[in-house]
DOKESE-688542 format. One record per residue: z negated, x negated, y negated of N, C-alpha, C in turn. Coordinates in steps of 0.1 Angstrom, whole numbers, plus 5000, padded with zeros to 4 digits. Example, Ala and Ser with C-alpha at 12.3 -4.5 7.8 and 13.67 -1.06 7.14 Angstrom:
2
> n.pz:n.px:n.py:ca.pz:ca.px:ca.py:c.pz:c.px:c.py
> 4922:4868:5057:4922:4877:5045:4922:4868:5033
> 4929:4872:5022:4929:4863:5011:4921:4871:5000
//
This chain:
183
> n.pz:n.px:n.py:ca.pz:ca.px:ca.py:c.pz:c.px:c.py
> 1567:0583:9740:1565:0587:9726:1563:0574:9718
> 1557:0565:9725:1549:0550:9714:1566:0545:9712
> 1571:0542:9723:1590:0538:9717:1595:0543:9711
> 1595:0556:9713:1602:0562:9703:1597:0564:9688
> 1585:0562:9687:1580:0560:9675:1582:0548:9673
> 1578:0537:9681:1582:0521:9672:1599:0519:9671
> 1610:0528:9678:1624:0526:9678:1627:0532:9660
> 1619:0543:9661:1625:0548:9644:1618:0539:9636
> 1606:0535:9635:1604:0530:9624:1610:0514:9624
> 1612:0509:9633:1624:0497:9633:1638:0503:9625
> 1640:0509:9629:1653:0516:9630:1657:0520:9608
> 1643:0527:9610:1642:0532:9591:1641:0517:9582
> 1636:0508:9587:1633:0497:9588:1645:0484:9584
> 1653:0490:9593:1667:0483:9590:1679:0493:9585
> 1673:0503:9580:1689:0511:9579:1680:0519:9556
> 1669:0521:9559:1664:0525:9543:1663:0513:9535
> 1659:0508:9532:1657:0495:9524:1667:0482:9527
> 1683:0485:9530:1689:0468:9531:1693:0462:9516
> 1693:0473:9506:1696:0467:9495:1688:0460:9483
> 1691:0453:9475:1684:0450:9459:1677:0435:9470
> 1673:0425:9466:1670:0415:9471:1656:0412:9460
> 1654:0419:9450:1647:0413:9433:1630:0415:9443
> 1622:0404:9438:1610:0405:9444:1603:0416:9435
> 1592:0426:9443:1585:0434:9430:1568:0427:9434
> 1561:0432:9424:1552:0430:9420:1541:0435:9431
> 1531:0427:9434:1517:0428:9443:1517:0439:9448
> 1515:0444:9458:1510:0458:9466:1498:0467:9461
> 1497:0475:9458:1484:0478:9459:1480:0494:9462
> 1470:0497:9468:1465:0509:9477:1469:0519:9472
> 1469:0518:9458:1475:0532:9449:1483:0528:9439
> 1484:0542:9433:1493:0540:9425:1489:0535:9410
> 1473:0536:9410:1463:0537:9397:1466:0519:9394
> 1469:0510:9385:1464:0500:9377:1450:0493:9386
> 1454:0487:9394:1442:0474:9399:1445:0462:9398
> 1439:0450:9400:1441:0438:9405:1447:0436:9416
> 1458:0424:9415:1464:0426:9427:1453:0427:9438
> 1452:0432:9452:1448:0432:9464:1449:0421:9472
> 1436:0416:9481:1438:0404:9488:1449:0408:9503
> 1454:0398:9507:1458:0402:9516:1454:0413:9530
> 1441:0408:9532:1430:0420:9538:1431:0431:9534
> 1435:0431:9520:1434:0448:9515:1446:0457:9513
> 1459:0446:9512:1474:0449:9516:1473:0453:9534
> 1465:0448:9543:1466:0450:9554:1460:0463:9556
> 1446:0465:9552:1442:0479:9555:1453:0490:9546
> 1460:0488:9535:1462:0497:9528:1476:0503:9540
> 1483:0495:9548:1491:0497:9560:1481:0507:9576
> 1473:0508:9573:1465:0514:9590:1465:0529:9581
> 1478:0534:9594:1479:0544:9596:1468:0555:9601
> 1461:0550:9612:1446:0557:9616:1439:0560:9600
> 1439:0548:9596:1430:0551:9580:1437:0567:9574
> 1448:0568:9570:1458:0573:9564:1457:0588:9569
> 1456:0589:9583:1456:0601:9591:1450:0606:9600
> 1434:0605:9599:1426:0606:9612:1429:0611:9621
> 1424:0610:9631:1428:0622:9645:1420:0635:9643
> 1410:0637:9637:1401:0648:9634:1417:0660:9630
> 1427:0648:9616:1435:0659:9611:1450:0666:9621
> 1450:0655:9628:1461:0656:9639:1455:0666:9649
> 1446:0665:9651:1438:0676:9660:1439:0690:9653
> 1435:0691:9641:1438:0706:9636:1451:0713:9636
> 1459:0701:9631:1472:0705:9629:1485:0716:9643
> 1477:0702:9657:1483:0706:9666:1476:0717:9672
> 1460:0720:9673:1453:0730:9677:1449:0724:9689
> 1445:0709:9690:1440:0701:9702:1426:0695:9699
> 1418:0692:9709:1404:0688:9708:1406:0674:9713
> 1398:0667:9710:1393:0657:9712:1408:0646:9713
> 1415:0647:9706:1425:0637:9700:1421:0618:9698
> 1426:0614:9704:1422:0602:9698:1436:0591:9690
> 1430:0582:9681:1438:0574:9675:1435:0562:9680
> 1448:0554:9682:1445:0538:9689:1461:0532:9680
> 1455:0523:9675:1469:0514:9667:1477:0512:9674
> 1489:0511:9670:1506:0511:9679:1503:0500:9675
> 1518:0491:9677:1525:0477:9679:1524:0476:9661
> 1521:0461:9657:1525:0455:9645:1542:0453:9647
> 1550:0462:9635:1566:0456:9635:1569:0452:9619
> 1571:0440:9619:1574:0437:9608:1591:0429:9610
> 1596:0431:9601:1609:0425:9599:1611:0416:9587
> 1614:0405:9590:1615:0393:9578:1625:0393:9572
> 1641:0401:9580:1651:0405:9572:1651:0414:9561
> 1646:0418:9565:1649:0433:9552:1630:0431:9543
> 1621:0425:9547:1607:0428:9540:1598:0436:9550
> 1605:0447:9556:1599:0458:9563:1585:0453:9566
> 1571:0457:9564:1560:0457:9571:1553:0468:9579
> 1557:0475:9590:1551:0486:9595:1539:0486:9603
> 1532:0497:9603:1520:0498:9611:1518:0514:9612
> 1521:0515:9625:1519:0526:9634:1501:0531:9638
> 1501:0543:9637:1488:0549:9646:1496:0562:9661
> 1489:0559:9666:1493:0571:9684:1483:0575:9689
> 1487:0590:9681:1476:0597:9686:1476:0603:9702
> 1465:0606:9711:1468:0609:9725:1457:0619:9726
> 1462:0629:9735:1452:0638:9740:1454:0640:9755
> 1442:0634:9764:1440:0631:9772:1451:0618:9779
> 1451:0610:9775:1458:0598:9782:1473:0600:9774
> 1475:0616:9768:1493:0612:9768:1497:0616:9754
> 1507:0613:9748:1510:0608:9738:1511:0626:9727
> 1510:0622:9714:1509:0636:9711:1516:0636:9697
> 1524:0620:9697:1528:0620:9679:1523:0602:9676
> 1530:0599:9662:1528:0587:9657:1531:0586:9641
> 1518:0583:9639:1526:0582:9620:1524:0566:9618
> 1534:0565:9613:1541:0551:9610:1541:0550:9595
> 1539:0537:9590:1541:0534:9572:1546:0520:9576
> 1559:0520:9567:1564:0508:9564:1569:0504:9550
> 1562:0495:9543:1559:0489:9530:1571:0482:9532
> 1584:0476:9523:1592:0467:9519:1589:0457:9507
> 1580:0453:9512:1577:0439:9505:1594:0432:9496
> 1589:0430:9481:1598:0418:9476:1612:0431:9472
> 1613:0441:9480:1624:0447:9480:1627:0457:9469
> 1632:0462:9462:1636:0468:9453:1643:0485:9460
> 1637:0497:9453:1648:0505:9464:1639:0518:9458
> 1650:0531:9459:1646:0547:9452:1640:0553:9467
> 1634:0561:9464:1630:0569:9477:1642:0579:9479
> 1643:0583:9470:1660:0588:9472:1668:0579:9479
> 1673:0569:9479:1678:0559:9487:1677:0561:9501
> 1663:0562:9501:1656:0558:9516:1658:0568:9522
> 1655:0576:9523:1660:0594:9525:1670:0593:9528
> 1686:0591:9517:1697:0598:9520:1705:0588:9533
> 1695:0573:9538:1697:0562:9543:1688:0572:9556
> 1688:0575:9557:1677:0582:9571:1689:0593:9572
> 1692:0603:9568:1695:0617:9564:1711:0609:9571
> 1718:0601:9562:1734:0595:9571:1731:0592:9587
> 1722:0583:9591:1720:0576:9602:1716:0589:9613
> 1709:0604:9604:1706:0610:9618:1713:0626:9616
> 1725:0625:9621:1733:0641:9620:1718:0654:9623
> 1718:0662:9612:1713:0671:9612:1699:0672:9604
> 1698:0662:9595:1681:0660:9592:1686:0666:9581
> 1678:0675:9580:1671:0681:9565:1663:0681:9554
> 1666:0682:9542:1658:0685:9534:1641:0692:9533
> 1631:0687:9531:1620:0697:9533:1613:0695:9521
> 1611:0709:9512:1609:0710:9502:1594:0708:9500
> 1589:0705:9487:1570:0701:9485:1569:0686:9486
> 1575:0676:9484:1577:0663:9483:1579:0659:9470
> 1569:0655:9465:1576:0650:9445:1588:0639:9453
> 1588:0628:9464:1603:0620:9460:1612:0624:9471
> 1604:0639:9481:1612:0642:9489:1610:0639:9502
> 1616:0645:9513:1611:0642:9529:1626:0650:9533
> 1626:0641:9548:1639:0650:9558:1632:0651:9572
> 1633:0659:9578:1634:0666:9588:1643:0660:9600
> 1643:0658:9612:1654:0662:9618:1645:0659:9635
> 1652:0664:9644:1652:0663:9662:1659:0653:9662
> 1657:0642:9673:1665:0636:9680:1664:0635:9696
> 1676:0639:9696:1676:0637:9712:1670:0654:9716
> 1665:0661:9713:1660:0671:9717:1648:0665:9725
> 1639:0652:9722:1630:0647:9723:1617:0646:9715
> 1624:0642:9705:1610:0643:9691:1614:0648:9686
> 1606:0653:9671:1607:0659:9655:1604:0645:9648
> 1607:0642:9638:1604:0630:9628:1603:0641:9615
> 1596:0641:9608:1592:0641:9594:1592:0628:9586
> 1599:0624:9578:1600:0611:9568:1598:0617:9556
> 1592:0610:9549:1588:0605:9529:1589:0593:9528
> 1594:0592:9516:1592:0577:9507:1588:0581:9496
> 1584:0570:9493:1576:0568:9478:1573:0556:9471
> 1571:0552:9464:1571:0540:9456:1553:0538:9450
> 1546:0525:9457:1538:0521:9455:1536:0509:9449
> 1533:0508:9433:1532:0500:9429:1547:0493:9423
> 1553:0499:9431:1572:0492:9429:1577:0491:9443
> 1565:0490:9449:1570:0487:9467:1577:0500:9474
> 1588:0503:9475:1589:0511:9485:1581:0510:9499
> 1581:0528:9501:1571:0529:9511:1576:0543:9522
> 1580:0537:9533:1584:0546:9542:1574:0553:9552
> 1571:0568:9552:1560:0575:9560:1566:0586:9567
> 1562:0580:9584:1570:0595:9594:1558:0593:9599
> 1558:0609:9607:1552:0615:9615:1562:0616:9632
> 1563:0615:9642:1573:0617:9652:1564:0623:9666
> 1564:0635:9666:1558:0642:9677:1567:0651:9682
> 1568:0656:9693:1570:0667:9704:1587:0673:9695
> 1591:0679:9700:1608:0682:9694:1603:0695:9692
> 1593:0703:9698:1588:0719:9693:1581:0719:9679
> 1579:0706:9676:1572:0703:9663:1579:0708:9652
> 1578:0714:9646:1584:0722:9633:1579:0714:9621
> 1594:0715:9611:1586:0705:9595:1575:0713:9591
> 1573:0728:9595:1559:0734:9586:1548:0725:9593
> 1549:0719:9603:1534:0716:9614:1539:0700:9610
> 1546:0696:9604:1550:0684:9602:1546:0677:9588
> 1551:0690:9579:1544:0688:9562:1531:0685:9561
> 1521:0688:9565:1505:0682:9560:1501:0669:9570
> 1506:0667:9578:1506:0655:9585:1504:0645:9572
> 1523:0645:9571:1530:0635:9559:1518:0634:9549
> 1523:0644:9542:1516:0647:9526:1501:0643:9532
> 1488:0646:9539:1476:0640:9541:1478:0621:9540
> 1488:0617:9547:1488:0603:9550:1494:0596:9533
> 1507:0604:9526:1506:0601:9513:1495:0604:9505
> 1488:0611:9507:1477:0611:9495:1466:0601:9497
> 1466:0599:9512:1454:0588:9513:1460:0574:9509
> 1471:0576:9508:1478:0554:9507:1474:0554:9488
//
């Protein structure tokens, strides 16, 4: 599951955000008017665990004692990409991964990012209750992926979920939407 979580979000990484080159403006945790953020606080505003406890991953799936442990740092200097993974596990084995990848400097629509996910994977759907939208799709008959984008501060901002292929977008929707409301 952790590869296949770090393969997509590489993957969304190089295939949503290759266009517009124009730098945007400082990062910051929300979307409210702050001071730019120190770097420390661009970094936390990336931890996934922060974003999605296991407490909520545990409700969701109907599992006890879930735990969260940070995935791999993947950042990409081609394209901006900064991603940071959480993997959740219940009892030793893997149960899902939500991933955020910020495009630093990059310019780009969450529409963009989407219909750049949605080409790249035959069958991914639309899933409605997203102000800029989310797709759906199986790969491999191995995972489910749930993706959103959104625009933070100007920064595009790419957010999946990728667990179990029985995983349905309804069991997939408050995952997302919990991890967007907390960034």
């Amino acid at each position: 599951m952790r590869t296949l979580a770090v393969a997509f979000v590489a993957f969304a990484a190089l295939t949503a955000c290759s266009s517009g080159d124009e730098p945007s403006k400082a990062p910051s945790s929300s979307a409210a008017p702050k001071p730019a953020p120190s770097p420390n606080a661009a970094a936390a505003s990336l931890d996934p665990c922060k974003l999605l406890p296991a407490d909520a991953v545990s409700k969701a799936l109907f599992l006890d004692n879930l735990k969260a442990v940070p995935g791999p740092v993947q950042d990409n200097a081609a394209n901006g990409g900064k991603s940071r993974s959480c993997e959740y596990q219940h009892d030793g084995k893997a149960a899902g991964a939500l991933a955020v990848t910020r495009y630093e400097g990059k310019q780009g629509k969450p529409a963009e990012m989407l219909a750049a996910i949605k080409k790249a994977k035959p069958g991914a759907q639309d899933v409605p209750g997203f102000p800029d939208g989310a797709v759906y799709y199986v790969d491999g008959q191995k995972t489910a992926t749930l993706a959103s984008a959104e625009l933070v501060a100007g920064t595009p901002v790419l957010v999946n979920y990728t667990g179990p292929a029985k995983m349905t977008p309804e069991q997939l929707t408050p995952l997302v939407k919990q991890a967007l409301a907390a960034g």
